[in-house]
N, C-alpha and C positions, 0 to 999 in steps of 0.2 A: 254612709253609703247605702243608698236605695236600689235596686233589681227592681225597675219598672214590668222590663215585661224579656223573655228569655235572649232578647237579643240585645237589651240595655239596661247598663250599670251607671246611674247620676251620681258623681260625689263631690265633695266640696271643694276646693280647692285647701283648704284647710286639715281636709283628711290626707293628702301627701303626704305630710309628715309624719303622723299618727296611725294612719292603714296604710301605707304604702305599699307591701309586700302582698294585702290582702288585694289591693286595686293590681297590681300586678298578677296576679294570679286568674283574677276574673278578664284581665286584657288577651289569655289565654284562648279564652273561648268566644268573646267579642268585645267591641268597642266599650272605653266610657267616656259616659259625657262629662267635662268636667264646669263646675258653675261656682260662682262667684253672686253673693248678695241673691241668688236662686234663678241669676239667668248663668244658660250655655258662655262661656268663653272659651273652650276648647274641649279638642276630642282626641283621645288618644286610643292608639291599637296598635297589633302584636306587630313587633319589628317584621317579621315572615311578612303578615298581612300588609303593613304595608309598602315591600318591596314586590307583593305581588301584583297591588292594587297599581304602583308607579309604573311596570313594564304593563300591564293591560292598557293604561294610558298613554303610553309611546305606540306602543301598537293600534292602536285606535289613532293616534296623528298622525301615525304614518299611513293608517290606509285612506281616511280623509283628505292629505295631501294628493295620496295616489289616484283618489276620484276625480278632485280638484283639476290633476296636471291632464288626466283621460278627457276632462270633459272640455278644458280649454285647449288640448289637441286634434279634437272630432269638431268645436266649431270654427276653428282658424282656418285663416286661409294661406296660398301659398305666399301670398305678397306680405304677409304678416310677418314673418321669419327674415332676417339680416343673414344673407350669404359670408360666411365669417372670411372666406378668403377674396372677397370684393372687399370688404370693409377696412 
């Protein structure tokens, strides 16, 4: 397990088994990368982080959605809209 630089931990996928607790510990304070043959295949981080990261990311579609519906509301017209009680 390598500490690149204070925000990343690289380690083998091999070290699972063998530092496990110690990769768990450094998942504490940030991500690590995990690699195989010395490339990336996966990245892991603190469960908190990332239930934090997934509602910042709902949040972020939802207000994207919400621009979305503003902006195809402000260029529609009336005749673009289906009268639900005609229909």
């Amino acid at each position: 397990m390598i500490t690149v630089k204070k925000e990343t931990t690289i380690a083998g996928l091999s070290e699972l088994r063998t530092k496990s607790e110690a990769i768990l510990k450094e998942l504490k304070s940030h991500p690590v990368v995990l690699e195989k043959h010395n490339k990336p295949v996966a990245v892991m981080v603190d469960y908190r982080r990332f239930e934090q990261e997934e509602e910042m990311l709902d949040y972020a579609e939802e207000y994207i959605l919400a621009c979305l519906a503003e902006k195809r509301d402000k260029e529609s017209k009336k005749t673009d809209y289906v009268d639900i009680h005609k229909w």
